[in-house]
N, C-alpha and C positions, 0 to 999 in steps of 0.2 A: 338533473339531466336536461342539457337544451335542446341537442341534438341526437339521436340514438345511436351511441358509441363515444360520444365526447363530453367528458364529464366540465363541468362550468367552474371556474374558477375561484368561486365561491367554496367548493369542495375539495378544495387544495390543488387540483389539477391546471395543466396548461401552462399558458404563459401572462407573466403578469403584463405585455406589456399590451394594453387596447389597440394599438393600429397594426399588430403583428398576424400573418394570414394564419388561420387553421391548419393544420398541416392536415392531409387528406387522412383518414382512416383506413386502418388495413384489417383486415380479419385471415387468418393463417390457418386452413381446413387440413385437416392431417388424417389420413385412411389408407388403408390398407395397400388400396387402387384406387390409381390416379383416375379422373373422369373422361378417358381416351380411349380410343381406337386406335391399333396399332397396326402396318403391314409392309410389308418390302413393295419397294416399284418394281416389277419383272423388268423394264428397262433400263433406271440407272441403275438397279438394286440399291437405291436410298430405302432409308426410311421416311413412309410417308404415315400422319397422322390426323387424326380429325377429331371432335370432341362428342363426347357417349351422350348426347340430350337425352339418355332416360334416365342417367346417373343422379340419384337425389343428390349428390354432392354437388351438382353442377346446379343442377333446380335449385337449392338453398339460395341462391343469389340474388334472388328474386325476393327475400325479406330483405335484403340490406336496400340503404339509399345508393341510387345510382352514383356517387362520390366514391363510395368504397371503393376498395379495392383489395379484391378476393384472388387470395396466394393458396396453391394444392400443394401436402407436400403427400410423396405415395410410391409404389410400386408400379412399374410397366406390367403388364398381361404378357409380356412379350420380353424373352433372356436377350440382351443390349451385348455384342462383343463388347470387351473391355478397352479395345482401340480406339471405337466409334463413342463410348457413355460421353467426354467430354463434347463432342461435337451436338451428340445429342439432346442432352443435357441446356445448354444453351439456348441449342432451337425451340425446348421445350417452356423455358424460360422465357424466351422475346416474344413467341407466339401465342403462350396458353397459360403464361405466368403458371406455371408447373415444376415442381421441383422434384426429379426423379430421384430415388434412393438405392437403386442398383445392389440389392442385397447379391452376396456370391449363390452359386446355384446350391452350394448344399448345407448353407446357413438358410436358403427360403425354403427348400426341402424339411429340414427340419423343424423351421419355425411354423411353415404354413402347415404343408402334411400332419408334422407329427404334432406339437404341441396344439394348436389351434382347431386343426379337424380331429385331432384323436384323443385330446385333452381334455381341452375348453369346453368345445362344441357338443359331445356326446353328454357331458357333465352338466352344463346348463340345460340341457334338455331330459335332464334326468336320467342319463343311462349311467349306471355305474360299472366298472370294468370286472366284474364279479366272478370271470373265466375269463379265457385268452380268448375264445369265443364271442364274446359278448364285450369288444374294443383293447385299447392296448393298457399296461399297466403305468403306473409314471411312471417315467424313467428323466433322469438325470439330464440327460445330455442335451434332451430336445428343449428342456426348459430354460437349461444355458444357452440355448439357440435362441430362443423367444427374446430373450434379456438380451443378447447380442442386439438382436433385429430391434428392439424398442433403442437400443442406444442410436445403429446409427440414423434412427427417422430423429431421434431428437438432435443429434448433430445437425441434420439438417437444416431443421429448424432451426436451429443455433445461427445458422449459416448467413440465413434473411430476415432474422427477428428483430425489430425493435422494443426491448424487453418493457419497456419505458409505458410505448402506447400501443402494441398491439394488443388485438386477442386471440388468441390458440384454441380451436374448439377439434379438440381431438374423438373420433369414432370408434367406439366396437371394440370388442372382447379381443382381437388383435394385439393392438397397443394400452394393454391397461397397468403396466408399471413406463410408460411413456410418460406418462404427468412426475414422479420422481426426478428421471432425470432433468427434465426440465427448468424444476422447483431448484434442484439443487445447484443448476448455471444463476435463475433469478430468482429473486424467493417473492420478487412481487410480481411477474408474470401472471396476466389476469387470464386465466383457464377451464377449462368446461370439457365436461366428456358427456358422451350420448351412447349408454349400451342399445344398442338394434336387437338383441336379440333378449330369451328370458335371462332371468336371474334368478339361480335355485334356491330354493327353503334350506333355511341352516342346516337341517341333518345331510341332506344332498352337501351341499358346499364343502360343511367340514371336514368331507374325504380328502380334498385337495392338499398334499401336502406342502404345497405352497400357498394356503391362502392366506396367509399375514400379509406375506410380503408384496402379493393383489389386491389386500382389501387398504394398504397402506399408498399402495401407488395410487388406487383411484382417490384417497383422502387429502391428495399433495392435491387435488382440484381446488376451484371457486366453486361451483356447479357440476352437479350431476345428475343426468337423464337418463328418464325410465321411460317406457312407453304406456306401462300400467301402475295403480299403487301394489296392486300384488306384487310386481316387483321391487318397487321402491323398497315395498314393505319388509321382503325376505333380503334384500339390502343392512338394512336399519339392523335387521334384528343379528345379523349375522358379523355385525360393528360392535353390538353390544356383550353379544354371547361369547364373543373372538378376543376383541379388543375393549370390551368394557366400556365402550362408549355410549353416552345416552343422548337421547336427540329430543325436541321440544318445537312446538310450532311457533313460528314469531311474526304473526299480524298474519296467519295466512302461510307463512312458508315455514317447511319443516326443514330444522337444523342442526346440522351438530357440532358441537363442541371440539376441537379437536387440537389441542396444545395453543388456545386462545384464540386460532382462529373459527370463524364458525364456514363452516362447509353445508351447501345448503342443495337442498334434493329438490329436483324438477320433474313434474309428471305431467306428460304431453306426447300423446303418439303423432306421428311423424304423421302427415299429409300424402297427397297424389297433385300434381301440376294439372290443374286446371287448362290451362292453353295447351300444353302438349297433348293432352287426352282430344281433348275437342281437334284440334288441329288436324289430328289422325283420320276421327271423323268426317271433316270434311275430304278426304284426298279421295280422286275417282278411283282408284283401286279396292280401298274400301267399300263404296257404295257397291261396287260391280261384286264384290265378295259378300254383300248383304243379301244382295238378288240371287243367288248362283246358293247360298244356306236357305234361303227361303223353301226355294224352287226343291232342295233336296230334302227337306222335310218339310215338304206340305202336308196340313191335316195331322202334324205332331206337335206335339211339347218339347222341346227343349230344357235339356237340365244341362248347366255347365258347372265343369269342375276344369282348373287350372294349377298346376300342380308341378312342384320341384320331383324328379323321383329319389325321394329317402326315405327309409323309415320311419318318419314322423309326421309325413303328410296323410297317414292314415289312407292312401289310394283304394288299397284291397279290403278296409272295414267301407269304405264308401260303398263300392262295388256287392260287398256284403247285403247293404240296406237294400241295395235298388234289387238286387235278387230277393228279399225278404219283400216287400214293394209287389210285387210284379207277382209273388206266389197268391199272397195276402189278397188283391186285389186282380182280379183276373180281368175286370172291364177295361182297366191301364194299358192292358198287353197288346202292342202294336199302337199306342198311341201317345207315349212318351219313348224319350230316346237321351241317354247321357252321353253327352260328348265330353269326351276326359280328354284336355292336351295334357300332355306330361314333357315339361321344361330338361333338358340335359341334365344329367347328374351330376353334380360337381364335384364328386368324389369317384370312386371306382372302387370300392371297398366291397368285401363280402356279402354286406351287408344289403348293400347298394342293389345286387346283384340277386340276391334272393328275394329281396324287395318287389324286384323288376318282374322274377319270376312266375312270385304270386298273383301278381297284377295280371298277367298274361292270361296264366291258367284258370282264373273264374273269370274275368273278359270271356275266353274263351267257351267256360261251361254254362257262361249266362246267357249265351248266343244261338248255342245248339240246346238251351231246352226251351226259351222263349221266342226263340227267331226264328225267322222262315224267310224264305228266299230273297224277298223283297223288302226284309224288316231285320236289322238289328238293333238290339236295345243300347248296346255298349258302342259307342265306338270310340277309339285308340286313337286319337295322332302322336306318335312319340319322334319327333321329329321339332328341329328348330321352324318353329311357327311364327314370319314378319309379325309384327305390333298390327297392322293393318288388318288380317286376320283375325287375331286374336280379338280386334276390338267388333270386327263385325260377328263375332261369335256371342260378346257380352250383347252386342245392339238386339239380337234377336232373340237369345236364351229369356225360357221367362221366371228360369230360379236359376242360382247360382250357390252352391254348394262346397265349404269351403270345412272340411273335416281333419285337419290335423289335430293330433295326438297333442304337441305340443310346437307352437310357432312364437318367432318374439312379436311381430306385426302382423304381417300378411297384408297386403294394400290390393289383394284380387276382390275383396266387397268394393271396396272405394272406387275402381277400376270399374265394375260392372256396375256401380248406382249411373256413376257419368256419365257410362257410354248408354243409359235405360234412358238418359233421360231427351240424350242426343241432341244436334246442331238444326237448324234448317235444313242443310246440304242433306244430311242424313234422313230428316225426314223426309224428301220428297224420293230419293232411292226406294224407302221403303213404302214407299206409297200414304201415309195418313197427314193429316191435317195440322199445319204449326201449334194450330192449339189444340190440339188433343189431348185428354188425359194421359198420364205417363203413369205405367205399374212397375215396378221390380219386387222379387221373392227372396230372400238370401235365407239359409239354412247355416248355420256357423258353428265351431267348434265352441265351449267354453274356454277352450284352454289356449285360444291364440289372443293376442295382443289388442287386437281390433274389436271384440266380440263386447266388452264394457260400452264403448263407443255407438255400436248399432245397438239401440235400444226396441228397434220396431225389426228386430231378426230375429225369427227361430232360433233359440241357445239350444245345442245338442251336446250330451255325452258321448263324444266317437267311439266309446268303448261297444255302450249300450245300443245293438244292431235294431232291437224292436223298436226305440224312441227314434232312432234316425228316420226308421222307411216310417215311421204318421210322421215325421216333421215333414220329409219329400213329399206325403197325402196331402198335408195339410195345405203347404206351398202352393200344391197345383192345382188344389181344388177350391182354394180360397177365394172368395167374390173381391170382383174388381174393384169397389169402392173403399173397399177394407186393404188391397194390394197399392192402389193410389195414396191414402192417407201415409201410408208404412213408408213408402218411395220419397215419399212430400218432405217427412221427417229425417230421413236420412239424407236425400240432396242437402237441404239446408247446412246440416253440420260438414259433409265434405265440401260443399262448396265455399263454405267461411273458415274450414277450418283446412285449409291447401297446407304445403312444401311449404311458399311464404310465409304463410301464418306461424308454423312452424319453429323456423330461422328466426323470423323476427323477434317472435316472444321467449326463444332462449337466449338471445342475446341480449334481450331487455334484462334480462332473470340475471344472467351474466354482468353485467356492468352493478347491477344495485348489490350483488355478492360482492363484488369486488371494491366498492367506496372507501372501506375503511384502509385499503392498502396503504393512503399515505397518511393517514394518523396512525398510524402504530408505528412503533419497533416490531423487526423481524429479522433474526436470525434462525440460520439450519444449524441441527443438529443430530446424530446417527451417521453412521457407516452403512455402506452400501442402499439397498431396498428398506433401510428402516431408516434413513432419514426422512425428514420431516421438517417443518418450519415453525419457529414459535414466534405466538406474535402478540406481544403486549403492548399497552397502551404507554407516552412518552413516558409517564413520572413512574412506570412503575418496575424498576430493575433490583437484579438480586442482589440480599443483603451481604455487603461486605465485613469479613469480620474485622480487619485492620481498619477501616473505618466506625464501628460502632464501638470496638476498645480503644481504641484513640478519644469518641466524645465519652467512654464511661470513666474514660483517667481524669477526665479534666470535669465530673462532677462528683455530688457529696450526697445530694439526698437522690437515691433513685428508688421508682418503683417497678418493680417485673413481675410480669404474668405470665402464666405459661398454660395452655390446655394440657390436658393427658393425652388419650387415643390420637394418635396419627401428628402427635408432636413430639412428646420425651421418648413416646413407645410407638413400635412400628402400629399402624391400623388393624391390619388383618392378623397381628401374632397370635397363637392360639397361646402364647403366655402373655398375662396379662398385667403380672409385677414389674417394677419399674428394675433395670440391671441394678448391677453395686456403681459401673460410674456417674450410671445419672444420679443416685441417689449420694455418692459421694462429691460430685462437682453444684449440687443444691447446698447441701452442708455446706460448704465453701463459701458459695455466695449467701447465705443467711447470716452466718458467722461474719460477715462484714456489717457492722454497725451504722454503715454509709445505705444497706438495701433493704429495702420492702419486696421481698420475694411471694408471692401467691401461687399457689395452683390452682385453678380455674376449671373444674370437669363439671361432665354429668353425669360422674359416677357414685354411687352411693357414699356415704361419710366412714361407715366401717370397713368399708375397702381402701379407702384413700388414706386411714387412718394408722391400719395396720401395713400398707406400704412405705409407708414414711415416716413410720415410727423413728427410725434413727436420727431423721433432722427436725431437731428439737424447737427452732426459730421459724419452720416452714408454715408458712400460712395457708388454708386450707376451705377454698367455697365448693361447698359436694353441691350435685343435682343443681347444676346451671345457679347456685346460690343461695338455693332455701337453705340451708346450713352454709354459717360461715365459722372457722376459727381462726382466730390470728397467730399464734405458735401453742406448743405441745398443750404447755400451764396453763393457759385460758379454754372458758368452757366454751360449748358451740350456740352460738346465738341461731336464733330462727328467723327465716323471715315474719314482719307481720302484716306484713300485706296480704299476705295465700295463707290463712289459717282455717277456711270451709275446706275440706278434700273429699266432701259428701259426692261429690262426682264421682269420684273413683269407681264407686260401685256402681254406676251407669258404665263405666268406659271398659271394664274388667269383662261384663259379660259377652260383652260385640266383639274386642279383641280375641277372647278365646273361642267363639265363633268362627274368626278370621283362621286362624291358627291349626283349627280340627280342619279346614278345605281347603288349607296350602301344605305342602309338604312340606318339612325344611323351616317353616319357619317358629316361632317363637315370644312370648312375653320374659318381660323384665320388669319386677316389680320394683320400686322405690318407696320412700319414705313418702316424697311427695309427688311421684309422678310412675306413668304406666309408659312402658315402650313395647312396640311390637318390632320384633326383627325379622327380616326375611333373607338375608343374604347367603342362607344354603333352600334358600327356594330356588327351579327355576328361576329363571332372570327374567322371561318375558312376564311368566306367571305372576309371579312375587311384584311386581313392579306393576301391573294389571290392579292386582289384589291392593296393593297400600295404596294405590290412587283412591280407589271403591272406599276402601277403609277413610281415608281419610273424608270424604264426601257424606259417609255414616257418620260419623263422631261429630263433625261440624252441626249435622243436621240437629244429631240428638244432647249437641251441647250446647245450642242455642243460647240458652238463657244461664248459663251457669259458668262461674268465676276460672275459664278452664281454656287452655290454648292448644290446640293442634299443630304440628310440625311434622313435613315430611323430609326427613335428612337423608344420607348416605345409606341407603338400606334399611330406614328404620322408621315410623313413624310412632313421635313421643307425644303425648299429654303428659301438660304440665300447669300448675297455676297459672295465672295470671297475673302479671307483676313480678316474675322473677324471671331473670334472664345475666345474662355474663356482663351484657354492657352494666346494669345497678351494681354489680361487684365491683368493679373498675371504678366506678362513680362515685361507693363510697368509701373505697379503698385511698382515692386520693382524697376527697374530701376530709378526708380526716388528717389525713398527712399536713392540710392548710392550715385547718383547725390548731392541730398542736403545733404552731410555727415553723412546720419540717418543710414547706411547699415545694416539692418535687423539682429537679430540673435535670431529671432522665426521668424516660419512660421506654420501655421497652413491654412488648407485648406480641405474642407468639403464638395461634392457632390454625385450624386446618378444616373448620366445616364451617356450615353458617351462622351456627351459634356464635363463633367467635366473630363473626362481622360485628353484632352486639359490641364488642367490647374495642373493637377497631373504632365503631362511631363514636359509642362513648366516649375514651378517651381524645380523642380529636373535639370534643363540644367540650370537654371538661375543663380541658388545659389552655382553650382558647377562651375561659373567665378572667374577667375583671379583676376577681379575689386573689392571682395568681401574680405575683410582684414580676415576674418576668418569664415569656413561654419557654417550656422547659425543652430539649432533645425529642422527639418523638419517633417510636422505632416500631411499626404496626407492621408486622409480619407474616404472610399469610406460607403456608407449607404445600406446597405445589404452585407449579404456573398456571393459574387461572383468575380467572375477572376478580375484583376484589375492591375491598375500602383500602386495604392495605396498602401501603408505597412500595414494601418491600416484599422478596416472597425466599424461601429456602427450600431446593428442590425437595427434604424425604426427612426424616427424622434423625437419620446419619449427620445429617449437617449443623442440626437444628443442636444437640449434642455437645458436636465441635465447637459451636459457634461458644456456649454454655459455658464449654470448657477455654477457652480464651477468652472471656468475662473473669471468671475464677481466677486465672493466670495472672491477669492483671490487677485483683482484688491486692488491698495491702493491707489486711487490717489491724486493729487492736483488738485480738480478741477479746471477747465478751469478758472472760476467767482472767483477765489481766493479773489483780491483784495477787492471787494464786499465785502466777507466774513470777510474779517480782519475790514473792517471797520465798519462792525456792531458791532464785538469782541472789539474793541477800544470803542466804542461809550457805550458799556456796563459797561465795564469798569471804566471809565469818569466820568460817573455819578450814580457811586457804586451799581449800579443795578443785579452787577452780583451774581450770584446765583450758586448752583450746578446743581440745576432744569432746571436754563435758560441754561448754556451749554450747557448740556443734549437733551434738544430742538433745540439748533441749530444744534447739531450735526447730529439729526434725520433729520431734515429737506437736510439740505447739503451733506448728507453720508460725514462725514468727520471726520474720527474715530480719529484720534489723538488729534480733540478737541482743 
């Protein structure tokens, strides 16, 4: 990276040619609401606009380099006739680079009202629709509206995108199947989404009965942002629980896996603009509203509380504490005062509304049993309160108290350290000395977004009314030196960590997600909400069958492997024998005199053995290879490498440990190896526990001839020195040996065992010993990272494939002579027929008759 956002040409991007200009960089912000102010002129009745400077979407600009150039795409505040959107439209465009999306009025009705305030919103905040009381139930239609509404913002965006070089950093629980459609106009579209508010705990989540096709939109990203890892976290686990997906940290950043590309999680809560907060500060309206607060609570404490009125700002458990406060401590009484503004409702619901209620009636009962004429402890502004205000309220409160239930950020600490710490202008308003010490007291929920971030604040349970009114004691009564140090430590972090900071470092996070876009291959695939994009690297495309029986006709000696689980048989089947046609298209290919057929598991040898008892030629390495046979009549050699398994009886006691304190999970005992299985454990659990597990066995097998492996659910001990690749290795080696030197190789698995034997044969066949490199066909079973060149979506394929080998097989079978002497004997005694041939030929596959 040279510049941030213009990747250098070293890294495939750009243009090759040196004296050609940059083209400018664009960044494409996509939300809900555009960052505008809307109103009619009473004189021409235009419409006249101007832009929302407290809109963090505007503020973000401020991480880019002044080059950018930052494109809104969004909704009006304000229903646009449908005569005027074109003209508007435009205007919107020349003047604010804003591109408005005009949803009709009862597509936004139901996308914003119903699906997003009565969906989303109650959902991520934990309320579940439990009564018709207690929010709306899903319903269908509102969520086909939501889907509507994400399509046409991505039209939009379609509209101005240069898919090539911009970046698209789409916002908020709003538009979160927005990144699909997107994905499925470009599949290299470099993209980033930033949820603003929480993200629930899987058992919350999984009511939504749509959440595949939300947790599949937000995965069509580069980048995605949390404000906390709590939320990242119940993210992640809700990927894996859902969709099976596992994530893994890489140098520092957590990622996941997801159809080869990797999607990678950003944790950074959002900032407050520095210059605009200060800015405020300085204006003479302020200062004169510093003076005019002072003057009306002299000889008091100020406690501020700023506040949406919903349900989840916890207003009325607040108001709880300072009555519990005020009983507790009788000396308090007439000498602190909480000023609660309470911000417009942005909803009008029931809920909203009882809300508001409760708020009133203990205001009110905390006034007439603590107040007197000249003294209220509560006071109410419920009314839209200027910025100017608001900030001279944080300038002189000397705790600020921020009590919801559940918030995704909350930036009213951030807001009130700033304005604690104030400008010049502001300090000479309120009379003290530039350099003065600065105090601020914050009391905070655990449960909002911000409250990790303040390390030097009061952590409270909103629930818990006795812990809030000592935190409010504590706050107020706490000595100044101890209130300065608290203050010292949180300016530092909101001052360095602003709105720019912000922007910038998700963008940075953005662009290094996105490098690999033009080394791979990438194609989509899925219908509707469940597409997706796969994205593998140039050499590695899926195997063709009419290309690998095209090179198996035109060889003589080949050798093939194949694993068991999750290649001949599906993974997860709870039957575990192989069908009649794998086990009749193996017979096929053994019975050709041209193949070296093996099966390659790590399952026991008695298992393997009574599976494939009917193909008598099939070759057989159990347990990753410590038993090998080469067909029926030959005995099973052992390895002699791993012939100590005195381990065993260390590894057997810890696993069964493991096993009694996970549910669900399980040992497998082998010949020469122990596996613990956990895949009817919990997922988070199980997956916890074999990490642990593994970390135990290493430790305590230090010194002992003994390997640990954590695979697909399972973590195995196994000797040392046996693995699938030595199978493969001496499988052909031997083929050299007796002059047969391979020129096909095909080779077939599906976990990491089988990389083993993807290496191996690639080191084997590129020997010296080897008269000429033979075919190589390394084939991994699913689309993901690999040694392999090739891969075969499922075991269905893997089959087919088997079976068009076979098809193509021509052989002399083994029983020839047999054969000829029935053909003689027919013969002989003129019995032969066209009929009778025909018969025998079915009987013996033996086409040429």
């Amino acid at each position: 990276m040279t510049v941030p956002g213009i990747i250098s040409d070293v890294d495939g991007y750009g243009s090759t040619d040196g004296d050609s200009d940059v083209c400018r960089e664009r960044k494409i912000i996509v939300a809900n609401m555009l960052p505008l102010h809307a109103k009619r002129d009473a004189e021409t009745d235009k419409w006249c606009f101007s832009l929302d400077e407290d809109s963090p979407y505007l503020q973000l600009k401020d991480g880019f380099s002044p080059e950018t150039e930052v494109l809104y795409v969004g909704s009006l505040k304000v229903e646009i006739d449908a005569t005027e959107q074109d003209e508007v439209a435009q205007k919107l465009l020349d003047d604010f680079k804003c591109v408005p999306t005009f949803l009709p009025h009862d597509l936004q009705k139901k996308f914003y009202l119903g699906f997003c305030k009565q969906q989303l919103w109650p959902l991520f905040h934990y309320m579940l629709p439990m009564c018709p009381d207690h929010g709306d139930r899903f319903d269908r239609s509102v969520w086909q509206a939501y889907v509507s509404a994400n399509k046409i913002f991505a039209d939009k965006v379609m509209e101005i995108i240069n898919p090539e070089d911009d970046c698209v950093w789409v916002h908020d629980y709003h538009l979160m199947v927005l990144p699909t459609f997107l994905r499925k106009r470009s599949t290299r579209v470099r993209l980033g989404f930033f949820l603003h508010s929480p993200f629930p705990s899987s058992e919350i989540y999984r009511t939504l009965p749509v959440r595949d096709e939300i947790l599949r939109g937000l995965l069509n990203c580069d980048l995605i942002g949390f404000h906390t890892f709590d939320y990242a976290r119940h993210f992640l686990s809700c990927c894996s629980r859902m969709l099976g997906l596992d994530y893994e940290s890489k140098r520092g950043h957590i990622g996941l896996d997801y159809f080869g590309r990797t999607v990678y999680i950003k944790i950074l809560p959002v900032g407050v603009h520095m210059g605009r907060l200060e800015s405020v500060l300085n204006l003479a309206s302020t200062s004169a509203k510093i003076k005019e607060i002072q003057e009306q609570f002299k000889g008091k404490k100020v406690i501020l509380g700023v506040d949406d009125m919903d349900i989840f700002k916890g207003i009325s458990l607040k108001l709880l504490a300072l009555e519990q406060l005020l009983e507790h401590h009788t000396e308090l009484q007439g000498k602190i005062v909480l000023v609660q503004i309470v911000n417009p409702a942005r909803g009008s619901g029931k809920d909203v509304q009882e809300a508001k209620r409760e708020t009133y009636l203990t205001a009110q009962r905390i006034n007439e049993v603590y107040g007197s004429p000249n003294y209220e402890p509560v006071i109410l502004i419920d009314r839209h309160v200027p910025r100017f205000e608001k900030s001279a309220y944080y300038a002189v409160a000397e705790c600020c108290i921020v009590n919801a239930v559940r918030d995704g950020m909350n930036l009213v600490p951030y807001k009130y350290i700033v304005c604690r710490q104030g400008t010049p202008v502001m300090d000479e308003a309120m009379g003290r000395k530039s350099d003065s010490p600065r105090t601020s007291m914050l009391v905070v929920s655990e449960f909002i977004g911000c409250s990790p971030s303040l390390s030097g604040a009061i952590r409270v349970n909103p629930w818990d009314i006795d812990a809030v009114a000592d935190a409010l004691e504590s706050a107020i009564t706490m000595r100044d030196s101890e209130k300065q140090l608290r203050h010292e430590k949180h300016y530092r972090y909101v001052s360095s960590h602003d709105v720019a900071y912000w922007a910038r470092s998700f963008m940075q996070d953005l662009e290094r997600a996105c490098k690999d876009h033009y080394t791979k291959r990438c194609w989509g695939i899925g219908l509707g909400l469940r597409f997706r994009v796969v994205s593998l690297s140039p050499g590695f495309r899926k195997l063709s069958i009419e290309h690998i029986v095209s090179a198996y006709r035109r060889t003589n000696r080949r050798a093939i492997f194949l694993d068991y689980d999750g290649t001949v048989v599906p993974q997860n089947s709870i039957i575990k024998t192989p069908s009649p046609e794998v086990t009749s298209v193996l017979n096929v290919l053994c019975n050709d005199p041209k193949n070296t057929v093996f099966i390659v598991s790590g399952r026991g040898r008695d298992s393997l053995s009574e599976w494939f008892a009917p193909c008598d030629m099939l070759g057989i390495a159990a347990e990753h290879g410590y038993f090998l046979r080469w067909n029926q009549s030959s005995k099973w050699e052992t390895s002699p490498v791993a012939a100590d398994l005195d381990w065993k009886n260390i590894v057997e006691p810890v696993m069964r440990l493991y096993t009694e304190a996970t549910d669900g999970s399980n040992i497998e005992v082998k010949e020469s190896a122990l596996v613990w299985h956990h895949q009817d454990a919990d997922p988070d659990f199980g997956s916890c526990q074999s990490k642990e597990l593994v970390d135990h066995l290493e430790n305590v097998l230090a010194n002992e001839p003994a390997v640990v492996n954590r695979g697909n659910l399972i973590v195995e001990v196994k000797p040392q020195g046996v693995s699938k690749g030595l199978v493969a290795e001496k499988v052909l080696s031997r083929m050299v040996h007796s002059g047969n030197a391979p020129d096909f190789v095909m080779c077939i698995g599906d976990d990491r065992s089988d990389e083993d034997m993807f290496e191996s044969i690639l080191s084997t066949v590129s020997s010296p010993s080897l008269p000429a490199a033979p075919e190589i066909f390394a084939c991994t079973v699913g689309q993901k990272p690999s040694k392999a060149k090739y891969y075969l979506d499922d075991n269905t394929e893997v089959v087919k494939l088997l079976q068009g080998l076979a098809s193509a097989s021509n052989p002399k079978p083994r029983n020839l002579p047999h054969i000829q002497g029935i053909i003689t004997l027919y013969r002989h005694t003129a019995f032969v027929t066209i009929q009778n041939f025909s018969l025998i030929r079915d009987i013996y596959w033996y086409p040429n008759g």
